[in-house]
NUVEXFI-296805 format. One record per residue (C-alpha): residue number from 1; x, y, z. Coordinates in steps of 0.2 Angstrom, whole numbers, m for minus. Example, Ala and Ser with C-alpha at 12.3 -4.5 7.8 and 13.67 -1.06 7.14 Angstrom:
+-----+-------+-------+-------+
!  nr !    px !    py !    pz !
+-----+-------+-------+-------+
!   1 !    62 !   m22 !    39 !
!   2 !    68 !    m5 !    36 !
+-----+-------+-------+-------+
! end
This chain:
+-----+-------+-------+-------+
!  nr !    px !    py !    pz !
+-----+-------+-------+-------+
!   1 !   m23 !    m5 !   m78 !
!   2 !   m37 !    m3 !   m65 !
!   3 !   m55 !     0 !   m68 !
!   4 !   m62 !    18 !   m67 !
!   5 !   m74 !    10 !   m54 !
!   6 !   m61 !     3 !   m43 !
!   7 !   m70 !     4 !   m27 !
!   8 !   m63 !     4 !    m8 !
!   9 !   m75 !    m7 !     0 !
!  10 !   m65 !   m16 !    14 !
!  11 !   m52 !    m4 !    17 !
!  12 !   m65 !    10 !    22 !
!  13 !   m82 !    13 !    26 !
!  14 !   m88 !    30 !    19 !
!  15 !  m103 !    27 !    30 !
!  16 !   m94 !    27 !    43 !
!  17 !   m79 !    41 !    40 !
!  18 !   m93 !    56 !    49 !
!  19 !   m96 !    46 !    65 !
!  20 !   m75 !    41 !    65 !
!  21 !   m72 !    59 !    64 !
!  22 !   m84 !    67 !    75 !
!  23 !   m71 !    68 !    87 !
!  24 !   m58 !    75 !    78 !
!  25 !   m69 !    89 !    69 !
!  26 !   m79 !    95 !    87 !
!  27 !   m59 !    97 !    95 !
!  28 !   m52 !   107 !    78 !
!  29 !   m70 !   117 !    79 !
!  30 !   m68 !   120 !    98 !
!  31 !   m49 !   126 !    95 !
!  32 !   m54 !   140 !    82 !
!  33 !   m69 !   145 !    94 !
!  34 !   m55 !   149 !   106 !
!  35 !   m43 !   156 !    97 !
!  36 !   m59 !   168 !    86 !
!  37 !   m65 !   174 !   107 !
!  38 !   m50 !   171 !   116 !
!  39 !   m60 !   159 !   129 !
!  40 !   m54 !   143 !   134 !
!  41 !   m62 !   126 !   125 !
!  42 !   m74 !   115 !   134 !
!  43 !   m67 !   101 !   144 !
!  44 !   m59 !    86 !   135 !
!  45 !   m50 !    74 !   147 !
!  46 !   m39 !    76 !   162 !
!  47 !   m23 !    88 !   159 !
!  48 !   m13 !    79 !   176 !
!  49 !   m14 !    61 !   181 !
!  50 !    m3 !    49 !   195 !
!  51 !    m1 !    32 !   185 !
!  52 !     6 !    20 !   192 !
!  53 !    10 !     1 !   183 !
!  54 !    m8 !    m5 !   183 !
!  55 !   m12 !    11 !   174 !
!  56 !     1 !    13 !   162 !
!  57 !    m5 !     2 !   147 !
!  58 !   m20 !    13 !   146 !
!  59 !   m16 !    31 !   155 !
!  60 !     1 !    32 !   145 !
!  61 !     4 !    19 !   131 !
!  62 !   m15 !    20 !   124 !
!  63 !   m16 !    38 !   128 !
!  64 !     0 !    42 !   118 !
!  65 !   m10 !    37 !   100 !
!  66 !   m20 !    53 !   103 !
!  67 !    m8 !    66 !   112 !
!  68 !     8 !    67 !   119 !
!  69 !    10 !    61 !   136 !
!  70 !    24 !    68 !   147 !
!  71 !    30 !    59 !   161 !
!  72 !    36 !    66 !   177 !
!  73 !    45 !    54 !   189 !
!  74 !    46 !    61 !   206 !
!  75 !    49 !    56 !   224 !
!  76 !    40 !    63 !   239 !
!  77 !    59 !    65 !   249 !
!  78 !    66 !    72 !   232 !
!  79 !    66 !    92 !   235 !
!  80 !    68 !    98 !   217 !
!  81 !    57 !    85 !   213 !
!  82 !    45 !   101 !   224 !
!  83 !    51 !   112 !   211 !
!  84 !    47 !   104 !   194 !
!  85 !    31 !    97 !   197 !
!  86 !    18 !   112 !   202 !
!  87 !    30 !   119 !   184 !
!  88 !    23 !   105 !   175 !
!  89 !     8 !   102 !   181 !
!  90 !     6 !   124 !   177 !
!  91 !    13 !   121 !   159 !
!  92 !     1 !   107 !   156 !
!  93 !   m14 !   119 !   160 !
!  94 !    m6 !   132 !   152 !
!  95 !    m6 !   122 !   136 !
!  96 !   m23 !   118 !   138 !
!  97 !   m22 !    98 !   131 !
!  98 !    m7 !    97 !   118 !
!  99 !     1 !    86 !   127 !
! 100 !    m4 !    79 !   145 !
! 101 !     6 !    73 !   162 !
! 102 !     8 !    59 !   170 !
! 103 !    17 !    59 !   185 !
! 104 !    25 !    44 !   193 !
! 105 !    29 !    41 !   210 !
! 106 !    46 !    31 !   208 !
! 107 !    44 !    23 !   225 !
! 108 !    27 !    16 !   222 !
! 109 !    32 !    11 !   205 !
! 110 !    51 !     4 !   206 !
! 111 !    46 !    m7 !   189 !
! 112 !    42 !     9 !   179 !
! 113 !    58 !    18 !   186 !
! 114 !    69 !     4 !   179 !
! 115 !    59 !     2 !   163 !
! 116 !    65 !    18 !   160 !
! 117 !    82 !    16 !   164 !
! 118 !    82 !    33 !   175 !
! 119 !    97 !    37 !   183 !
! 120 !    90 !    48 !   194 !
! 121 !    74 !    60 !   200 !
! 122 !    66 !    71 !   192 !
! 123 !    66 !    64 !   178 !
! 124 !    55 !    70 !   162 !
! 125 !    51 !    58 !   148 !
! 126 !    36 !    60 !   135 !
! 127 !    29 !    45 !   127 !
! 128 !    23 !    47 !   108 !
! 129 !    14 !    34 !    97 !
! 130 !    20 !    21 !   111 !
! 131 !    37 !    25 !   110 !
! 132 !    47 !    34 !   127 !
! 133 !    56 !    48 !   121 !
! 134 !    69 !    56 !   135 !
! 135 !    67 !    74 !   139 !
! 136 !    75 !    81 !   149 !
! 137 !    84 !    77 !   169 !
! 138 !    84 !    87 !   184 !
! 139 !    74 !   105 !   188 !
! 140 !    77 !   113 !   170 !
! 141 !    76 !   131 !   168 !
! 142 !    55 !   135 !   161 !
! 143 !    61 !   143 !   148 !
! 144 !    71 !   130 !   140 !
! 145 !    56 !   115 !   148 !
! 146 !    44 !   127 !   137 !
! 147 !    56 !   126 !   121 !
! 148 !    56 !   106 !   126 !
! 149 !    38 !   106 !   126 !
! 150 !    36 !   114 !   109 !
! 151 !    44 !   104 !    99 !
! 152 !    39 !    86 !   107 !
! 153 !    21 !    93 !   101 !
! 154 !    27 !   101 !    85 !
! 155 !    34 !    85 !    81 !
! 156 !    18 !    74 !    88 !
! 157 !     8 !    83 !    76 !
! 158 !    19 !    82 !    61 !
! 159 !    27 !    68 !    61 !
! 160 !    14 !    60 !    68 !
! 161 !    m2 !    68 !    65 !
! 162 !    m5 !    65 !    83 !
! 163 !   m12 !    82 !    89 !
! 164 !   m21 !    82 !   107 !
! 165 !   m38 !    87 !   110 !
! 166 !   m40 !   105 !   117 !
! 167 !   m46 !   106 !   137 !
! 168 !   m53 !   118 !   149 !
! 169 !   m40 !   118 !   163 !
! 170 !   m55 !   127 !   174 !
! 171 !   m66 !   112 !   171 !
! 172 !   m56 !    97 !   178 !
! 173 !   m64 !    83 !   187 !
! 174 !   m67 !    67 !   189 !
! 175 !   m84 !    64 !   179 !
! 176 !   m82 !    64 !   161 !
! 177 !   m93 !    81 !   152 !
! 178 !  m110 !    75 !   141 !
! 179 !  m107 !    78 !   124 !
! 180 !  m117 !    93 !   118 !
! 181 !  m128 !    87 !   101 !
! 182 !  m119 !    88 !    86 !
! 183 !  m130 !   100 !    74 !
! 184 !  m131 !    94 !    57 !
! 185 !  m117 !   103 !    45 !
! 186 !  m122 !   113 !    31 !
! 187 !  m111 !   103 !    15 !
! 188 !  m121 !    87 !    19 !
! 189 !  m127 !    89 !     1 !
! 190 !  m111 !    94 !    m7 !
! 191 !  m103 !    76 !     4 !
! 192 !  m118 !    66 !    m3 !
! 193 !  m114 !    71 !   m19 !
! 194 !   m92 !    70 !   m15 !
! 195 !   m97 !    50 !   m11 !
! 196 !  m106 !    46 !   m27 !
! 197 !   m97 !    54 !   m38 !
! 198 !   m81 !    43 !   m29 !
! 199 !   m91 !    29 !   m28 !
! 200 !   m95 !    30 !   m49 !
! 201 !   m77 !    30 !   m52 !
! 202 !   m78 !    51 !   m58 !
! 203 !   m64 !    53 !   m45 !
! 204 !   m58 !    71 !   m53 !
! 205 !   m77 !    78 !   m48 !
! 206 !   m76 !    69 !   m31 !
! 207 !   m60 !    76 !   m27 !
! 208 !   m66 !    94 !   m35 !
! 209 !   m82 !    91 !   m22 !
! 210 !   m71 !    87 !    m6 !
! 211 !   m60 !   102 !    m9 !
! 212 !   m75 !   114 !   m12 !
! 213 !   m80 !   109 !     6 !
! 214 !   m65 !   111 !    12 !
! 215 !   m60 !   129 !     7 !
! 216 !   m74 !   132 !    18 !
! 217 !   m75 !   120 !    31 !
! 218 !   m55 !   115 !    33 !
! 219 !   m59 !   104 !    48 !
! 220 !   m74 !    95 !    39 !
! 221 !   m68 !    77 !    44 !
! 222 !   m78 !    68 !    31 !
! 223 !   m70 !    78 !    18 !
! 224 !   m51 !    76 !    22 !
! 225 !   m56 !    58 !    21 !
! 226 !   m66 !    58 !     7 !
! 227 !   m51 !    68 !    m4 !
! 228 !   m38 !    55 !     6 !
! 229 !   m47 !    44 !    m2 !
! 230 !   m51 !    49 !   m16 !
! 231 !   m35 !    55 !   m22 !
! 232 !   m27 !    38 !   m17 !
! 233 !   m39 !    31 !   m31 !
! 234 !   m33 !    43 !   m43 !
! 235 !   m14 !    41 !   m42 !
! 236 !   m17 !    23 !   m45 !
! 237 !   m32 !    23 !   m59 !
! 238 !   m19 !    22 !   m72 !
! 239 !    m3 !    12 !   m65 !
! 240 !    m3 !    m6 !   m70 !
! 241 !    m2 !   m17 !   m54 !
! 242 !     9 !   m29 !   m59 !
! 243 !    22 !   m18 !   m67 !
! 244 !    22 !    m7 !   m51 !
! 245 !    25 !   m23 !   m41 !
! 246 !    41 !   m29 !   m51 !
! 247 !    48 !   m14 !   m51 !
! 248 !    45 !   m11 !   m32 !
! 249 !    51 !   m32 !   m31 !
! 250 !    67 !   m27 !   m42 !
! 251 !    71 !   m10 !   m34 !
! 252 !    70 !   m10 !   m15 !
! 253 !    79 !     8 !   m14 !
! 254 !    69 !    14 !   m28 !
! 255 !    56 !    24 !   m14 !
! 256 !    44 !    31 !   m27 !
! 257 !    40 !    12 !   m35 !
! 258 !    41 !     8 !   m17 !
! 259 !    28 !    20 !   m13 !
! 260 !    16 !    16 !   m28 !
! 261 !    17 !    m1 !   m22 !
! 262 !    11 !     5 !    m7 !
! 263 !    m2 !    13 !   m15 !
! 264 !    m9 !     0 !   m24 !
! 265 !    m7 !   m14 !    m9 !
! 266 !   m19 !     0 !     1 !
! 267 !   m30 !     0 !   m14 !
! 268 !   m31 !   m20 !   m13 !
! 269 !   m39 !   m18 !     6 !
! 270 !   m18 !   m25 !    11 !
! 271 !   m17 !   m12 !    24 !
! 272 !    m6 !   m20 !    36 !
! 273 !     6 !   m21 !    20 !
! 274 !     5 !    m6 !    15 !
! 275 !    10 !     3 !    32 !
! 276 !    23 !    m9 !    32 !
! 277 !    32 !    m7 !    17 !
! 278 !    31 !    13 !    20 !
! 279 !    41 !    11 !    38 !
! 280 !    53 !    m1 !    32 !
! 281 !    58 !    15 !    18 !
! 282 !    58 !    27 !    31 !
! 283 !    71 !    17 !    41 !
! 284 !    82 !    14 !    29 !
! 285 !    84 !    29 !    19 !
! 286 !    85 !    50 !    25 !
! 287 !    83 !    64 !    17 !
! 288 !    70 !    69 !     6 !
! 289 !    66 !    49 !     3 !
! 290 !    63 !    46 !    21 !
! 291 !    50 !    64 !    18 !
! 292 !    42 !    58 !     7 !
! 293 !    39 !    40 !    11 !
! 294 !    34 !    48 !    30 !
! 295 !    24 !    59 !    22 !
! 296 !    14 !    45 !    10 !
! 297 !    13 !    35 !    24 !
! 298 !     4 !    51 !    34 !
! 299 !    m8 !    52 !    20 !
! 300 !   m15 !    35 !    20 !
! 301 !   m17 !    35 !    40 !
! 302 !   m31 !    49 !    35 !
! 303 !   m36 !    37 !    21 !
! 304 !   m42 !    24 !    35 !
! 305 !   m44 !    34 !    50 !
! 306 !   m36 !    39 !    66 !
! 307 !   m44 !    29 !    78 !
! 308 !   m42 !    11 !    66 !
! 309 !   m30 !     1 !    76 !
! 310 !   m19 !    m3 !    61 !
! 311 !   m16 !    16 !    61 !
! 312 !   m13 !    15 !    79 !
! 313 !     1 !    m1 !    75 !
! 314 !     8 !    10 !    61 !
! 315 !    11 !    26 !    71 !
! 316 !    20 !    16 !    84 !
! 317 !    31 !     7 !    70 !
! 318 !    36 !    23 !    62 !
! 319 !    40 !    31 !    80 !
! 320 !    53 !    18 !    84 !
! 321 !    62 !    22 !    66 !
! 322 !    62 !    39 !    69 !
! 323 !    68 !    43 !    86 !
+-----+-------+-------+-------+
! end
């Protein structure tokens, strides 16, 4: 049985999880400022970029951890090439940083166009957690391009939890905006008092704590982490670590000890293990298995944080099981 005390030192830094999430919580905040005074957000990146193969690792592979990227392969002698682009590159503003386009110049960039295998321009691919996903070929109808582009991001988002950061299509440019000062938030004491309850094992008033915040604040990055975490603690406060591994050791299609072991390798700062063992269910099982081993596995990304580069790994190994 675990300790009551069991602590999560080396898997997360509770220190840290306010700076991590700073990001995150100032796009979710700008979002629900748009959507309460039907303004645009302020500026978060560029919405259209040319990449070409010196840029692709970062502008489209790195990229594709934090947003959906959409590729548009075009030629300058390609006429509905003419077509699709300004439609794209329109859409992209229009959705206002839930997905971003890059747009690829196939004779400048013959080694993309083959990596791709496309057969012929234009051609629309999106890339998502690292993995190409093809979209669609030729100057689609913008009705069914729009029904395209919903799903790639309702997928992003929920399969993923990769959801882009919201932009002002009016304040595009080539400097990157200062970051206005963050004000202090008002459940900095309710947060202190979330962390050491969690960190003196009362894991049922730490979660209690997180939630309270929460009803109020829903985007309050340090709480969703805090009750990730906390909760992860409480499912495995009274398993018995060496029953849940024989059981996950004896029954490979048993996803629920599969999933406790995952738990618990988490628990033991075995992160990589964890992720590892989750993906592995999800590709070879469907149904509400491959749910909910997909949405475990979702849960402990939040437990240590978006921006971790095991996440990053993860996300990209669950993508290619998926699609």
């Amino acid at each position: 049985m675990q300790p009551r005390n069991m602590s999560m030192s080396g898997v997360v830094d509770l220190a840290a999880v306010k700076a991590a999430g700073e990001a995150k919580q100032k796009a979710e905040q700008a979002r629900a400022e748009a959507a309460r005074t039907g303004q645009a957000p302020a500026a978060g990146g560029r919405l259209v970029v040319d990449v070409d193969e010196a840029g692709f690792q970062q502008e489209i592979l790195q990229r594709s951890t934090e947003v959906p990227v959409v590729i548009d392969f075009w030629a300058e002698w390609c006429e509905p090439c003419k077509q699709l682009g300004p439609l794209l590159e329109r859409l992209a503003a229009e959705y206002a940083g839930k997905f971003v386009l890059a747009k690829i110049d196939v004779d400048s960039n013959q080694a993309l166009f083959q990596q791709f295998g496309v057969q012929g321009i234009p051609a629309v691919f999106a890339v998502v957690a690292g993995q190409p996903i093809p979209l669609f070929q030729g100057a689609a109808p913008e009705a069914q391009i729009r029904q395209v582009l919903d799903q790639l991001v309702q997928a992003a988002e929920q399969q993923f939890g990769i959801v882009g950061a919201p932009v002002d299509p009016a304040a595009q440019g080539d400097e990157e905006p200062a970051e206005a000062p963050v004000p202090a938030g008002p459940y900095d004491a309710l947060l202190e008092a979330a962390t050491q309850a969690l960190d003196s094992g009362d894991l049922g008033g730490a979660i209690q704590a997180y939630k309270n915040v929460l009803s109020d604040d829903p985007a309050n990055p340090e709480a969703k982490l805090g009750l990730a975490q906390a909760e992860l603690l409480y499912r495995v406060q009274d398993l018995d670590p060496q029953a849940v591994r024989k059981e996950a050791a004896e029954g490979p299609a048993d996803v629920q000890a599969q999933i406790r072991a995952a738990d618990l390798d988490l628990v033991g700062g075995h992160v990589e293990d964890a992720f590892g063992r989750l993906v592995d269910v999800v590709k070879r099982t469907a149904g509400d298995d491959r749910e909910a081993a997909r949405v475990r596995l979702l849960e402990l990304f939040e437990v240590i944080g978006s921006d971790d580069p095991r996440v990053v790994s993860a996300r990209t190994a669950l993508a290619r099981v998926l699609f």
